[in-house]
N, C-alpha and C positions, 0 to 999 in steps of 0.2 A: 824034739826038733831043735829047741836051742842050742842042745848038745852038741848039736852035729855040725850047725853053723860056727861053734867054736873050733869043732877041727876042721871045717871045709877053709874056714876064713880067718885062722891063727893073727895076720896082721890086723885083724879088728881090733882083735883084743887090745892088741900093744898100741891099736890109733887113740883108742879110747881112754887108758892108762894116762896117757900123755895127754890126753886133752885134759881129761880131768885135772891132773897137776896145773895145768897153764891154767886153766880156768879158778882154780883156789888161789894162784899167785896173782890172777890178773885182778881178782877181787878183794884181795888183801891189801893191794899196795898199788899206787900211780904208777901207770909205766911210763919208762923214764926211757928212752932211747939216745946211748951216748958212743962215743966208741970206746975202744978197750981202756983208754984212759982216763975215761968219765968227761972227756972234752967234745965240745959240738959248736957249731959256726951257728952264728945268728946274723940276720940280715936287715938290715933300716933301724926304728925305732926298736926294736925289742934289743938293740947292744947296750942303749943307756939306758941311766941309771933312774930311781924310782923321783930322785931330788929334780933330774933336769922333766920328768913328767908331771911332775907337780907344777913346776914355775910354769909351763905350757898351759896346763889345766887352766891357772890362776889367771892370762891372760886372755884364754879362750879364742883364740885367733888361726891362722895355719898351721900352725906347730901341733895346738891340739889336735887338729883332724886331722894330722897325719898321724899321730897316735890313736885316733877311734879307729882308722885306715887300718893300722897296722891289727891293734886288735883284734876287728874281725873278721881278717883273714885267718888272725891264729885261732880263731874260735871257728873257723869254718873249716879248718884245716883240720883242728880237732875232730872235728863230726865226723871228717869224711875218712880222717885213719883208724881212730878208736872202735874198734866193733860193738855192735849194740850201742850207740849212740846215734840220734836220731837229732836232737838240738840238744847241747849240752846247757844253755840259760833254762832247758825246762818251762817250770810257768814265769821264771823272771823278764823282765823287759832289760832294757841295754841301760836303764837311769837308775836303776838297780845297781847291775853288776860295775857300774861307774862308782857308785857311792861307797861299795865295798873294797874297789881298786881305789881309788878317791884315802880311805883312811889305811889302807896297808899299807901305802906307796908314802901316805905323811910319816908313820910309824918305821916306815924302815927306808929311809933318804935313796940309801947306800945300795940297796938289792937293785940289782939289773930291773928293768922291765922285762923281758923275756920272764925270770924269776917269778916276777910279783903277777905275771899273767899266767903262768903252771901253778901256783897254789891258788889262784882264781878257778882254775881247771877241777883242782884236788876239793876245792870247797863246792863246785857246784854240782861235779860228780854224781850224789850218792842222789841227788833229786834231777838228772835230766831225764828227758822224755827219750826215752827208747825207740820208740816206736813214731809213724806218723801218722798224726790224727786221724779220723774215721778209715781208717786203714783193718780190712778182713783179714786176719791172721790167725783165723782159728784154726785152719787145715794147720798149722805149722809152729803153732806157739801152743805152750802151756803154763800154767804159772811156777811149771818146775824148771822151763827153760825151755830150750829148741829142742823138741819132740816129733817128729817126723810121723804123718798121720798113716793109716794103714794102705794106704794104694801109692805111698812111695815104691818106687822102685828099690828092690833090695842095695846097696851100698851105692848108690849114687844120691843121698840129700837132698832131691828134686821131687816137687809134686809131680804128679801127673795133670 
């Protein structure tokens, strides 16, 4: 029967091919979406620099909370483009991922803040929560990945 679904449904093959690739590359490395010239516009607090986030931090006043602002919108924005991300902080809280922004941004003045909040992204990665808590996803998950259970519909990815 396999067989046959192979030549009934040739573009399977070639869907699956290609996902597999995307999915080794997506897990190998941060995706990075730029245009053809590795250049991309950034908007409000993420164009400066890690130096004028510090001196903010240091005063703790509006400036800061337009940087917590901007943050976690980038961190929500995150969530909602990155597939299989569910909260990228995972089990961390926000005074956490502050503390770890907090000594990047001492260490490197110079890097953008957009910058210094993508390797915040790359660092918290390989431990966010996937999934959302008490969330039944046994029909559709397995620990080898998205597995489609038996009373899916043949090539439509949808339970019944």
């Amino acid at each position: 029967m396999s067989i046959v679904k192979f030549f009934i449904f040739p573009f399977f093959r070639q869907a699956l091919s290609i996902s597999l690739i995307a999915g080794i590359f997506a897990f190998s490395m941060p995706v990075i979406a730029k245009d053809v010239d590795g250049e991309f516009v950034v908007f409000g607090s993420g164009e400066n620099n890690c130096a004028d986030y510090t001196r903010a931090r240091a005063v703790k006043g509006q400036a800061y909370q337009v940087y917590k602002q901007w943050l976690m919108g980038y961190l929500s924005a995150f969530n909602v483009i990155v597939s299989n991300t569910y909260d990228i902080l995972g089990e961390r809280n926000y005074k956490q991922v502050r503390r770890w922004l907090d000594s990047y941004c001492k260490k490197n003045p110079k890097e953008s803040f957009v910058n210094a909040s993508a390797m915040l992204t790359v660092k918290l990665y390989p431990e966010r929560r996937n999934l959302a808590p008490n969330k039944d996803t046994s029909k559709k998950w397995t620990e080898s990945g998205n597995v489609y259970s038996a009373d899916t519909p043949a090539g439509t990815g949808e339970t019944q």
